[in-house]
DOSE-650880 format. One record per atom (N, C-alpha, C, CB): residue in three letters; x negated, y, z negated. Coordinates in steps of 0.02 Angstrom, whole numbers, plus 50000, padded with zeros to 5 digits. Glycine has a CB too. Layout:
<atoms>
ALAXYZ ...
</atoms>
This chain:
<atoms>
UNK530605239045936 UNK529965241345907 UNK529695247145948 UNK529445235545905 UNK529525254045906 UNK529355258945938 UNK528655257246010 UNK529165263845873 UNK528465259746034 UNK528035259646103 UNK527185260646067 UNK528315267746168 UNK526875256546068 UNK526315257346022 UNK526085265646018 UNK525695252446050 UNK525945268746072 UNK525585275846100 UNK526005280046060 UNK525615277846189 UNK526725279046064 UNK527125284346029 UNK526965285945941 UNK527925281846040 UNK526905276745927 UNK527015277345845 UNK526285279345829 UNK527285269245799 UNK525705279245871 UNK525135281445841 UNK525095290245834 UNK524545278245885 UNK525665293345910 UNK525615300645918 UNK525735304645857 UNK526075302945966 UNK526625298145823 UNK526875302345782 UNK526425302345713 UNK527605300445775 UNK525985297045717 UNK525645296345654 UNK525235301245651 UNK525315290345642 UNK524735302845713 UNK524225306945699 UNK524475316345698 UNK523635304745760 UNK525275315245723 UNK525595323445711 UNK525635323545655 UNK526285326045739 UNK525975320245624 UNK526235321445522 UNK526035325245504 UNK526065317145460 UNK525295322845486 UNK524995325845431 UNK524845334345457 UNK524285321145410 UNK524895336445500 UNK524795344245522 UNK525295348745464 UNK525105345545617 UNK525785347545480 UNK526095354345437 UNK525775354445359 UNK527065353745430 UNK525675345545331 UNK525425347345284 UNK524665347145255 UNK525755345145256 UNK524325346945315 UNK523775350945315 UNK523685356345300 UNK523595351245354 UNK524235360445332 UNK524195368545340 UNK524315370745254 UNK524935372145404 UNK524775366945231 UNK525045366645160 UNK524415368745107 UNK525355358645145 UNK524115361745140 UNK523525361645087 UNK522755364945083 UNK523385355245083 UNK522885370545145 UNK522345378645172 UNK522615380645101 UNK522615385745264 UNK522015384045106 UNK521815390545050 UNK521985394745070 UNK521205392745030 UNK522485398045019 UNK523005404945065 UNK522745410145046 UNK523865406245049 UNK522475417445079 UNK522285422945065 UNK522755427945078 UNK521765423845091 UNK523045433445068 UNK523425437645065 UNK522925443245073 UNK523855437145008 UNK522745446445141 UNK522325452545146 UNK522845461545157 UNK521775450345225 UNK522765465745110 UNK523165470945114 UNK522745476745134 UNK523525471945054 UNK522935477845192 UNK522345485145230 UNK522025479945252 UNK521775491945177 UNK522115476045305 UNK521535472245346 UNK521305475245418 UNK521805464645362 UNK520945480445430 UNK520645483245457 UNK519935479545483 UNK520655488245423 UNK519475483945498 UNK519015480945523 UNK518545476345456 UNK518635486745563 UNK518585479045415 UNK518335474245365 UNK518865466145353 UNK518315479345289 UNK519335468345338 UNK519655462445331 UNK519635457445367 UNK520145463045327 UNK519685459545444 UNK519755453745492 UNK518975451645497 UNK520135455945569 UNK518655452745473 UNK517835451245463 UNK518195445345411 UNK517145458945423 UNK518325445945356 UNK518415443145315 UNK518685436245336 UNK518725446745278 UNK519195437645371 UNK519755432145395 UNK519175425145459 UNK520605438545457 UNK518705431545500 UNK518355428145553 UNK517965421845514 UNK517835433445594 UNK517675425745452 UNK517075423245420 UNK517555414245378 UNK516685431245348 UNK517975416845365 UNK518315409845340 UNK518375404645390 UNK519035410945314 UNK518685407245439 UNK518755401045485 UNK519325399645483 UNK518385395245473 UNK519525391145532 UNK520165391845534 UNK520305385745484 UNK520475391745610 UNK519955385345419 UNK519945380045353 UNK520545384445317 UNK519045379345298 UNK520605390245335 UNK520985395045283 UNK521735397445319 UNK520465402645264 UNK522205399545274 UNK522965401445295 UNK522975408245258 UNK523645395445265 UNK522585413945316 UNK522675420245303 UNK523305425545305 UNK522295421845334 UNK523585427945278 UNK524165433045294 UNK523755440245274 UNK524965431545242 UNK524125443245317 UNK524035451745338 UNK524535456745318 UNK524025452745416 UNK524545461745270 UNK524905466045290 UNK524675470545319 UNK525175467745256 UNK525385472445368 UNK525345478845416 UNK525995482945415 UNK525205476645494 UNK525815490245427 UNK526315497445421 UNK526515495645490 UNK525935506845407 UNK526195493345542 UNK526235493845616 UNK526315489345657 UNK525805495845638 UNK526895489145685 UNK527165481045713 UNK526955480945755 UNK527815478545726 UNK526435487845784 UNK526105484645860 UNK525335481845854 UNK526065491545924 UNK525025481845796 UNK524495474845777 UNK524665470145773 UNK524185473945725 UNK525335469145771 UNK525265460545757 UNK525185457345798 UNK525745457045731 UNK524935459145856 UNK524655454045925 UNK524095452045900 UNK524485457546003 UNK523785462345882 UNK523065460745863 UNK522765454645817 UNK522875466345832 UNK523115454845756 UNK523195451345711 UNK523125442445728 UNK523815453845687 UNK523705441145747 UNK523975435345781 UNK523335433545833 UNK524775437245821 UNK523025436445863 UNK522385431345926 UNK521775430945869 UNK521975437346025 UNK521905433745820 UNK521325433145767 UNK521395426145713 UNK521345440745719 UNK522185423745725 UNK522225418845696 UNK522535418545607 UNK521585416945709 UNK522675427045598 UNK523215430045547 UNK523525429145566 UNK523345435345525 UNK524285428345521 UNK524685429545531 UNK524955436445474 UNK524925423645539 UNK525375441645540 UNK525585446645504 UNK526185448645479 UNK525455450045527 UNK526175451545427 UNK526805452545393 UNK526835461445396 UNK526785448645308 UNK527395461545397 UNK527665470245426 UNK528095473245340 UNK528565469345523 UNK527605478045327 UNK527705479245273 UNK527285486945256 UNK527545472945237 UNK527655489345213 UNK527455497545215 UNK527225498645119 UNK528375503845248 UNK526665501645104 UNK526565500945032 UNK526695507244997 UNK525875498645017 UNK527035511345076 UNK527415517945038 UNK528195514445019 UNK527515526045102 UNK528215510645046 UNK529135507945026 UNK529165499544997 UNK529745507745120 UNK529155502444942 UNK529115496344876 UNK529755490044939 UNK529665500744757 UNK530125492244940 UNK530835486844956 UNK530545483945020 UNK531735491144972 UNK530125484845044 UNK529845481245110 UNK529235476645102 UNK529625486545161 UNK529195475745020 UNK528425471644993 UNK528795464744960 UNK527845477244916 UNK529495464644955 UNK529695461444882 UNK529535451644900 UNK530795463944859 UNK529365450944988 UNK529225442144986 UNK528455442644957 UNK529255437245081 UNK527955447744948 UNK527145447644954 UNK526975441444897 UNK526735456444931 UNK527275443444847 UNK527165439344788 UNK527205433544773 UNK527425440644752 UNK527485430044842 UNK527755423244843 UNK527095420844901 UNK528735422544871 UNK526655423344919 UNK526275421344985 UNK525665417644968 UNK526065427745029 UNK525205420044918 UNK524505417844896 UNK524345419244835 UNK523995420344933 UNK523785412644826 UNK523525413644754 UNK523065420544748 UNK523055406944733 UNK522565420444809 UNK521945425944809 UNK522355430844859 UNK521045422644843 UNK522235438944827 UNK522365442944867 UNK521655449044881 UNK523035445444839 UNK521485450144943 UNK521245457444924 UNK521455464044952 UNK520605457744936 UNK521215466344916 UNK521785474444935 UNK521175480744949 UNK522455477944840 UNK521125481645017 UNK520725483145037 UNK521205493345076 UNK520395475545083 UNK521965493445032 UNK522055496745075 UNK521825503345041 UNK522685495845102 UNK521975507445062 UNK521725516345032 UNK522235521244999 UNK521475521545101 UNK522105524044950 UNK522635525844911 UNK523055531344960 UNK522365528844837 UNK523415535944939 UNK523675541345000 UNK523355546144995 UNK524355543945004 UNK523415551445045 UNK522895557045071 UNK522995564845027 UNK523075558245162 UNK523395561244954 UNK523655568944915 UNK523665564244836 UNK524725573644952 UNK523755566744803 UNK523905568744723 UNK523335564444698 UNK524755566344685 UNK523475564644629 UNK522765562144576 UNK523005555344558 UNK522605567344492 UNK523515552444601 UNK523585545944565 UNK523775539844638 UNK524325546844496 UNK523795532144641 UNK523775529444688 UNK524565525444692 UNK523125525644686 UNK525145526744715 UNK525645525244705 UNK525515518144747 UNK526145530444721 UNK525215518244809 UNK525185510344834 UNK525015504144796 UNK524725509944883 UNK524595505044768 UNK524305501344706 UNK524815499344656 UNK523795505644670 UNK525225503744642 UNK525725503144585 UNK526295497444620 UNK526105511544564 UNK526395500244692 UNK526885496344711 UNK526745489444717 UNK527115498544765 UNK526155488844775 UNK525945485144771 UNK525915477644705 UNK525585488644788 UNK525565481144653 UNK525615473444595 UNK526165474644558 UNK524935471944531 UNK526715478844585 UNK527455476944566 UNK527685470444597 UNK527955482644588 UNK527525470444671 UNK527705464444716 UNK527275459444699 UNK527655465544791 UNK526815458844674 UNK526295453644649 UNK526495451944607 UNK525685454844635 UNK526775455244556 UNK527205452044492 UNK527735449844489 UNK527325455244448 UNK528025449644531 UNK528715446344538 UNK528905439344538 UNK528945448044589 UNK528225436944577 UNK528075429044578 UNK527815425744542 UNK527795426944617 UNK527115427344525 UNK526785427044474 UNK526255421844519 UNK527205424744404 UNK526305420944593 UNK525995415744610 UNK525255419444643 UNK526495411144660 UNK525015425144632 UNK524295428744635 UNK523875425844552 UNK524465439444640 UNK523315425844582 UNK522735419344506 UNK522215424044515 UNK522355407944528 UNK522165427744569 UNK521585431344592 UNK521475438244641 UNK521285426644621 UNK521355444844618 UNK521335448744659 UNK520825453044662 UNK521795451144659 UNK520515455144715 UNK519915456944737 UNK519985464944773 UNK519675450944787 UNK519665470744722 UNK520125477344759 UNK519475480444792 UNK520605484044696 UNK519375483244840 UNK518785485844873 UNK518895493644866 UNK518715483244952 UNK518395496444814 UNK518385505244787 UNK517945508144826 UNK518115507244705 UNK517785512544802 UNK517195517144819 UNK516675518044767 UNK517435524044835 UNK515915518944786 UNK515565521544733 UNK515645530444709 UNK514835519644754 UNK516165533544777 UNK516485541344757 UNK516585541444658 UNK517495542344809 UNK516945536244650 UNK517125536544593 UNK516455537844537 UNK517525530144586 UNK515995539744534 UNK515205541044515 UNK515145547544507 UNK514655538744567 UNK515385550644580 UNK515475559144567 UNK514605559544601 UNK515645562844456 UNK514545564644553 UNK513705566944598 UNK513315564544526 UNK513505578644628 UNK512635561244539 UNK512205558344483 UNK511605561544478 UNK512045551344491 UNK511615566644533 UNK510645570844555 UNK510405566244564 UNK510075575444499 UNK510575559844615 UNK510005554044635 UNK509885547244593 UNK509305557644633 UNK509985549144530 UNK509935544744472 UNK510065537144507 UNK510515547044410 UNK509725533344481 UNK509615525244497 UNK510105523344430 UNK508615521544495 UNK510875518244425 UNK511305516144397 UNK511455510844405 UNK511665518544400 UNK511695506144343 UNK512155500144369 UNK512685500244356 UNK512045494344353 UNK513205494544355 UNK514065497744356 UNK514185498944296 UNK514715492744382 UNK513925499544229 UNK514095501844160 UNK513965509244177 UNK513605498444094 UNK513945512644219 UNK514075519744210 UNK514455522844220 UNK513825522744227 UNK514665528044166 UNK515565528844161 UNK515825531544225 UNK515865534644097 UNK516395531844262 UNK516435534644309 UNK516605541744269 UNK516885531344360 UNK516495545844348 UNK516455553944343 UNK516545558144400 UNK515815556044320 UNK517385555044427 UNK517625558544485 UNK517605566844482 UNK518345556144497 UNK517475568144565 UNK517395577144551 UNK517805580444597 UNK516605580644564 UNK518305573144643 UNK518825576744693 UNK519335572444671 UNK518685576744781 UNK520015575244709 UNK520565570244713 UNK520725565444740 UNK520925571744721 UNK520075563444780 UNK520045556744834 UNK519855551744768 UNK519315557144914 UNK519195553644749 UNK518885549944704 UNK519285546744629 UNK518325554444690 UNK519795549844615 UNK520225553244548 UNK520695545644569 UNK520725564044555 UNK521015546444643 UNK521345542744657 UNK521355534344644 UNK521345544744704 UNK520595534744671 UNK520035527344665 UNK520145524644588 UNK519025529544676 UNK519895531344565 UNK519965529144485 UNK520625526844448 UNK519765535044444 UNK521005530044447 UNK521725528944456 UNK521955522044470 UNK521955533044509 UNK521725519644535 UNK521845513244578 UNK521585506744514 UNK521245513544666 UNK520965509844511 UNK520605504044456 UNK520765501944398 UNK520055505144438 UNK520775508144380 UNK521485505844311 UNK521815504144304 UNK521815507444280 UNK522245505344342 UNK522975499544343 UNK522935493144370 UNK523595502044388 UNK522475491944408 UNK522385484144459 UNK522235482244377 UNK521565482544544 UNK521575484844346 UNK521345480744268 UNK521895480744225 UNK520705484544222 UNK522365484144202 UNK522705481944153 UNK523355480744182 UNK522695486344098 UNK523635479544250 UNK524115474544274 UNK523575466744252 UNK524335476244375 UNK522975465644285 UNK522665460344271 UNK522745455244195 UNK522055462944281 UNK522675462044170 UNK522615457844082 UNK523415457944080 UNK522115463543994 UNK523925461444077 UNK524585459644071 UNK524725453644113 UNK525025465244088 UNK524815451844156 UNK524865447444209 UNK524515441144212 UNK524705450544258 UNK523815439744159 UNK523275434844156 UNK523065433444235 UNK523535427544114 UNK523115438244243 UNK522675436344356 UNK521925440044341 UNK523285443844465 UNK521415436544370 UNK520705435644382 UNK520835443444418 UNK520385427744433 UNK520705448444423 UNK520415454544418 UNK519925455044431 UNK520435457044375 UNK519555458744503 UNK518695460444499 UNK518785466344541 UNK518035454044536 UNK518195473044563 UNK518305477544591 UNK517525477544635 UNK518565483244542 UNK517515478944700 UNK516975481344737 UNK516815487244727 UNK517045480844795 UNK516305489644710 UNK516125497844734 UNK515915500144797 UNK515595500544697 UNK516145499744838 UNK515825500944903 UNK515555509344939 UNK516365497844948 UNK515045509044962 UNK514715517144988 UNK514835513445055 UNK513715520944964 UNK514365518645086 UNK514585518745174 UNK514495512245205 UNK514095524045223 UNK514825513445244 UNK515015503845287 UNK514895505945369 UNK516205499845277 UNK514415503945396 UNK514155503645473 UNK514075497445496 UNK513505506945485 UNK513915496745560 UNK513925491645609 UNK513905495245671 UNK514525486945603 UNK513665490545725 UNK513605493645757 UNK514345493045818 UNK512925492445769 UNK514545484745798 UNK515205484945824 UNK515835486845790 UNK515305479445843 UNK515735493445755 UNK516225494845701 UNK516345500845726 UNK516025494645624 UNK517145503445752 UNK517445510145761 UNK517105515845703 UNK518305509245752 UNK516745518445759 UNK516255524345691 UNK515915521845660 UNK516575528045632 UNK515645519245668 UNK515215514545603 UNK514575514145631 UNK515495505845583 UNK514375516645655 UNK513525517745695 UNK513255524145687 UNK513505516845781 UNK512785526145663 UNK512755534745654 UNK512225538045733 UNK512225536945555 UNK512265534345781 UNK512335536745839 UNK512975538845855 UNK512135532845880 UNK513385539445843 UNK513845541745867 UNK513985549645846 UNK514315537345854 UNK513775549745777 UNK513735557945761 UNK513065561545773 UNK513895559445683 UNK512545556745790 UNK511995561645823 UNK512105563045895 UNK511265558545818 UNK512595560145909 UNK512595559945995 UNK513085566745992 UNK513025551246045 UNK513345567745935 UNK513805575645934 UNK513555582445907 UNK514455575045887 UNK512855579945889 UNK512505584845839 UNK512555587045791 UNK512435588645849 UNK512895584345752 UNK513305585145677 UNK512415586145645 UNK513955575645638 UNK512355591745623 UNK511535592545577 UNK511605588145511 UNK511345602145545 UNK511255588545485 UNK510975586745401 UNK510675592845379 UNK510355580245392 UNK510755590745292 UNK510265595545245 UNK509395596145258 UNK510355592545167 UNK509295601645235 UNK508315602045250 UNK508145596445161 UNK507785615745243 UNK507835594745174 UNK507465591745137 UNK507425592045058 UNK506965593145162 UNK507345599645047 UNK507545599144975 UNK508135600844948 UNK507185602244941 UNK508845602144990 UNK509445600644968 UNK509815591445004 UNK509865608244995 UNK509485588045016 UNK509665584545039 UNK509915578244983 UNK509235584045086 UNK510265572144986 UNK510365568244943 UNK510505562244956 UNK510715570044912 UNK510275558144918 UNK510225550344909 UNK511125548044937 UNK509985547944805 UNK511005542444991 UNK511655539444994 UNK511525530044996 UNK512065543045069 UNK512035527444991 UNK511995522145001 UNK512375516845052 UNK512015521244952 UNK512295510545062 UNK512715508645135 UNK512575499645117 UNK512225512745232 UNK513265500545157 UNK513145487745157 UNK513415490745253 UNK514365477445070 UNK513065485345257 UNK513325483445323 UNK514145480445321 UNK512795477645352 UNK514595478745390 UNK515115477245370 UNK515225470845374 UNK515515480445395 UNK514585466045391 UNK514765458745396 UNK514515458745324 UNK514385453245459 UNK514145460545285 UNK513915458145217 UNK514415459445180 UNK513305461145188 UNK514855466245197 UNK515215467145140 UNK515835462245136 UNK515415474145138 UNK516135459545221 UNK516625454745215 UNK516355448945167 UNK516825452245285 UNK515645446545183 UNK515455438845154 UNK515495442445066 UNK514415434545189 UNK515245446645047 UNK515465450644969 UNK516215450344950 UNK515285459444971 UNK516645450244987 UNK517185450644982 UNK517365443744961 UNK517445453545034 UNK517275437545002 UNK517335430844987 UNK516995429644935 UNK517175426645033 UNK516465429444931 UNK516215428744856 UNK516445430944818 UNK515735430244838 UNK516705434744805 UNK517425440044727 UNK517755435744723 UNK518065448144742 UNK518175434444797 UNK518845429844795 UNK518645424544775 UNK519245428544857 UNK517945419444795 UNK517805412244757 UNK517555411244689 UNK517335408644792 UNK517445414644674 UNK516945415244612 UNK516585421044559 UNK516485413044636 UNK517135426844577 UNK517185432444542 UNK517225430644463 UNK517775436244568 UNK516725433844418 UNK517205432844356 UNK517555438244362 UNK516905432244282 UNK518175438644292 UNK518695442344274 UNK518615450344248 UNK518985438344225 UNK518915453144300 UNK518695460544230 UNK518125463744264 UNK518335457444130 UNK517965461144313 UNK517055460344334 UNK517095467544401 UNK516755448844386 UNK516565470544378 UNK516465477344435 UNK515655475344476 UNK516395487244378 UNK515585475344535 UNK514935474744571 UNK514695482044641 UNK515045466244611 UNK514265482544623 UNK514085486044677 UNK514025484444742 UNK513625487944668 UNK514275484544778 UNK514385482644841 UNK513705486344909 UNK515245485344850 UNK513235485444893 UNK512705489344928 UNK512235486144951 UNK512425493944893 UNK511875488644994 UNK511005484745018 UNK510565487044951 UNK510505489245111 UNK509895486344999 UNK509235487544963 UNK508985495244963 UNK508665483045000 UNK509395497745034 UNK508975503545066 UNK508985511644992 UNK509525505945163 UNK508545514244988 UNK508675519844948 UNK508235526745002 UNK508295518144857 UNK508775527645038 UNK508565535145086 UNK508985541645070 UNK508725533945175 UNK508845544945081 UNK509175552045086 UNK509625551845133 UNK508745557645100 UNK510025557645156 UNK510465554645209 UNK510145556445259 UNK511175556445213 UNK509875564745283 UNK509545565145327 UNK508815560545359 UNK509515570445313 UNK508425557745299 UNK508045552745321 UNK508405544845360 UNK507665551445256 UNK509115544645334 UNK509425538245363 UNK509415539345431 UNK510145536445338 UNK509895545645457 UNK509895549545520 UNK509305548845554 UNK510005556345511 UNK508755551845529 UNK508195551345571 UNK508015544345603 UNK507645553545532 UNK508095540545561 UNK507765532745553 UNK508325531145611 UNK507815527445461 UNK508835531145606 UNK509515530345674 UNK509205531845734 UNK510255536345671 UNK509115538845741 UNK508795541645786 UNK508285538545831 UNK508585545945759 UNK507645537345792 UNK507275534145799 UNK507445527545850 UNK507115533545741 UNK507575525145814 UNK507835515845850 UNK508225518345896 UNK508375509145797 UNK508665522345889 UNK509265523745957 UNK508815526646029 UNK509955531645929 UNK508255531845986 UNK507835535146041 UNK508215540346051 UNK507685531246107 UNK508425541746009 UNK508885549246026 UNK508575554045977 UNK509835548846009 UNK508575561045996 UNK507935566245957 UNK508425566145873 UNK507805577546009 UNK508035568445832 UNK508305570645778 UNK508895573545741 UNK508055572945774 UNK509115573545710 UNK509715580445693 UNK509485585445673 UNK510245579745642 UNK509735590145682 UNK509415595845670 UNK509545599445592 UNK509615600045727 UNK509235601445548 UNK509135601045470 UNK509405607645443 UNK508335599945447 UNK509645610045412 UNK509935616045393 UNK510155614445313 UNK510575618145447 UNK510125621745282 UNK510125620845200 UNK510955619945183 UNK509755628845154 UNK511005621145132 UNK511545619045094 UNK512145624145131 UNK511395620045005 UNK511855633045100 UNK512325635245105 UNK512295637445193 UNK512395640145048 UNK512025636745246 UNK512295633145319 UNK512935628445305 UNK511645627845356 UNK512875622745292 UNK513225619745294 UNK513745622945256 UNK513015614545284 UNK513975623645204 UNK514425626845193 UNK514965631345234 UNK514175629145160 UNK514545634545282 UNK514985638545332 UNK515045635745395 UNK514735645145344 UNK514555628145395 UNK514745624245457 UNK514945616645472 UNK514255624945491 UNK515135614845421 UNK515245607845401 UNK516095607745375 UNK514635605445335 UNK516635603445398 UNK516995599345367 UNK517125602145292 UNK516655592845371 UNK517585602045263 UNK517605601445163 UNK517545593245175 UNK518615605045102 UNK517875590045204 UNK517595581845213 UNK516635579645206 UNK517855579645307 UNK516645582245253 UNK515785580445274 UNK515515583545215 UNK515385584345355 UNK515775589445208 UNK515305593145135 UNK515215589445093 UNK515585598945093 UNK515905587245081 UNK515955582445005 UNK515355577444992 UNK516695577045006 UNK515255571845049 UNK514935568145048 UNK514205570845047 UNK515145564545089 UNK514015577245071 UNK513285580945059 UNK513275581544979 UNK513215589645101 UNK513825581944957 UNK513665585644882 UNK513765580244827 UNK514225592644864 UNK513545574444852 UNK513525569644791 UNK512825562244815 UNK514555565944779 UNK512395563444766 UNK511755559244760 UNK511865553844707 UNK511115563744741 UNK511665549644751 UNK511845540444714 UNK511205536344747 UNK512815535444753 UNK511095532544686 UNK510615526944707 UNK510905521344677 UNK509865527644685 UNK511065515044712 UNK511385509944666 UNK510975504044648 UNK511995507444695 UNK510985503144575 UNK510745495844568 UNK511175490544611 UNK510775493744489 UNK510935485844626 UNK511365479944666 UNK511225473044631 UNK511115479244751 UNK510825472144571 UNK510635467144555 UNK511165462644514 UNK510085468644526 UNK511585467144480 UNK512125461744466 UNK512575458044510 UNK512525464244430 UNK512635460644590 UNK513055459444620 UNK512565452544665 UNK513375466344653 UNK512085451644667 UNK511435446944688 UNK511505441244636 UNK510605451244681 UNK511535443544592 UNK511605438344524 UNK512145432444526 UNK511825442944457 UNK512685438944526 UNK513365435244508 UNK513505432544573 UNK514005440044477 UNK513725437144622 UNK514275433544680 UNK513485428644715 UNK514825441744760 UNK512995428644732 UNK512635426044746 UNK512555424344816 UNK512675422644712 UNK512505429644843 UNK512475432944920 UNK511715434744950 UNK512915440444919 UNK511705430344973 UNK510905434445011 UNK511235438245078 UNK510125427045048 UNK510955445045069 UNK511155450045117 UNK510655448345177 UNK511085457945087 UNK511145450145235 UNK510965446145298 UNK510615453545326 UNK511745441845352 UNK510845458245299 UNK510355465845315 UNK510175468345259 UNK510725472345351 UNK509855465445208 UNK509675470145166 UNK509445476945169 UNK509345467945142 UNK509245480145235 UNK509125487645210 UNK509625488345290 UNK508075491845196 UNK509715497245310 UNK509915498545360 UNK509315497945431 UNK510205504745344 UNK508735497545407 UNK508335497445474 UNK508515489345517 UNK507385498445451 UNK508655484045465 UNK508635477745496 UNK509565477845532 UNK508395470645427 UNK509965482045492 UNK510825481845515 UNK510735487745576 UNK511535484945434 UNK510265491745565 UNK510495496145616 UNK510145492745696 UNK510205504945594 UNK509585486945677 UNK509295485245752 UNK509755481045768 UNK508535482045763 UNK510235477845723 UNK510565471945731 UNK511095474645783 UNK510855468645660 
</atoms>
């Protein structure tokens, strides 16, 4: 007869592996600083996987309690186990840095289709895809109206995630996301570009932007994945409605660091980025109320003054 201590050890080991079995598996693609927000916020109730281009995160990955998978979404033949991993996926990665269309995306729910074992996927966009509105206050029934090839791309991306969705019968939803700060977020504090002097527009060329913090947008993210309906687009944003140079100031302020310094349009033009420009030359105000409604998130910063003291 086994040794009492032993037969209780082996009893209370068993059930582990199929514990692990019976975690809720997430499949995160582009898990960056948002994602692993995502992964923290679950806990260790959940059996997260990661893809990564870069086999030297997977430490990173791995003390976070992912596990990572080494996989490239420029090379379809390096995706083909993805499809076999999880029911919920989100795909948080970024289309490529050229043409009007998103080949990762394509590859991507090629490998998703292979299995058929994805029920749910959750893609994180941009509100770029809007184009410039002159400020206009919108909710997500407004048609998109890309005006670069970044944005074109987004659009691109969305379309095909939606009608792989309906071919495929998988739960389909899309984030719109504008700017994402924190203060423990690589770049993601806008002290960091007042501390370089990067100016803003004067006042009456200036324009409406919008922002989620990056812990709200991970807990936004879980809410899609639990309880998204199908087909379903949300704005991914706070409360705040500032200009950008008023956001800056307001930074400033709290940081205690002087102002940026204000200059018109065509300044900037001869001193700004075509990057940085871009983002000067498009005004958005977002409704957020469907996304309050549906995923049913109380924002832990609703505006940037309470995320930026945080």
């Amino acid at each position: 007869m086994p040794h009492p201590t032993r037969l209780c050890a082996a009893r209370s080991a068993a059930p582990r592996p199929l514990r692990r079995m019976r975690q809720p598996r997430l499949l995160i693609v582009g898990c960056g600083d948002v994602g692993q927000r995502v992964a923290k916020a679950l806990g260790r109730g959940w059996s997260v996987r990661a893809l990564t281009s870069q086999p030297e995160r997977a430490a990173i990955l791995r003390a976070q309690g992912i596990t990572p998978l080494i996989g490239n979404l420029d090379t379809p033949a390096s995706l083909h186990r993805l499809g076999a991993l999880a029911p919920r996926v989100l795909h948080l990665a970024p289309p490529p840095g050229s043409g009007e269309a998103d080949p990762r995306t394509r590859h991507l729910l090629q490998a998703l289709g292979q299995h058929g074992v994805c029920r749910r996927l959750v893609y994180g966009s941009t509100t770029g895809v809007y184009g410039d509105t002159g400020g206009a206050r919108f909710d997500e029934t407004r048609t998109v109206a890309p005006v670069n090839a970044r944005a074109r791309r987004r659009v691109a991306a969305e379309s095909s995630i939606r009608r792989w969705a309906v071919d495929q019968g998988v739960q389909a939803s899309i984030l719109r996301i504008p700017g994402i700060y924190a203060g423990d977020r690589p770049g993601g504090h806008p002290r960091e570009r007042l501390a370089r002097g990067t100016p803003v527009l004067c006042a009456e060329d200036d324009v409406y932007t919008n922002h989620i913090h990056a812990d709200d947008l991970a807990r936004l993210c879980i809410a899609a994945l639990l309880r998204g309906r199908p087909q379903r687009i949300w704005h991914a944003c706070d409360d705040t409605e500032l200009k950008m140079g008023d956001y800056f100031d307001l930074a400033a302020r709290l940081c205690g660091l002087p102002p940026p310094r204000r200059i018109s349009r065509e300044e900037a033009r001869a001193q700004l980025s075509p990057m940085l420009l871009s983002f000067m030359s498009e005004s958005r105000r977002l409704d957020n109320r469907r996304m309050k409604r549906e995923l049913r998130v109380a924002l832990r910063y609703p505006d940037v003054t309470t995320g930026l003291l945080a």
